[in-house]
N, C-alpha and C positions, 0 to 999 in steps of 0.2 A: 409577562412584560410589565404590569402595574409594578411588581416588587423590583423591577429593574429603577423603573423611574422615579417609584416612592424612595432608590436608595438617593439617586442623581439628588433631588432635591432637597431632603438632607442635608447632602454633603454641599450642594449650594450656597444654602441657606446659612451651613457652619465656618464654610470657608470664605466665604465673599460679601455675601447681604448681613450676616453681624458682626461684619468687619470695617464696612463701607459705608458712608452718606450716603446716600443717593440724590442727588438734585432733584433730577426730574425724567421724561419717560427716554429721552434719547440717551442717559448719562446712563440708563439701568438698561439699555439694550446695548450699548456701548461694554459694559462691565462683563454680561451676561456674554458677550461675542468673546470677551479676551477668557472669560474662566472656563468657557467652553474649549477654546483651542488650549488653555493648559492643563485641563483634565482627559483630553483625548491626545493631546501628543509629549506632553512634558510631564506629568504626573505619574507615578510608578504605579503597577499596580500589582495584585497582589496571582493573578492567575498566570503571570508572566513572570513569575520570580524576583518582584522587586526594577522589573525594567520597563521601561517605556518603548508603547508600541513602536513599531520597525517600519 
């Protein structure tokens, strides 16, 4: 499970937080809610052949 979440964050950190200002603590839970819903419903993935979960 750690190598699950050590990938999550990663891929966080690459796609969102050095992409992004952050303000302050509600602007970064704010970002963190929308990158979450586009990496669990909008984002492809690779064990699914390139599609977004159903």
């Amino acid at each position: 499970m750690n190598s699950v979440m050590e990938r999550w964050v990663q891929t966080c950190r690459r796609e969102l937080l050095d992409r992004t200002l952050i303000w302050d603590r509600r602007h970064l839970l704010h970002a963190l809610s929308e990158f979450e819903t586009f990496y669990n419903e909008h984002r492809p993935h690779q064990v699914r052949r390139q599609s977004t979960p159903s």
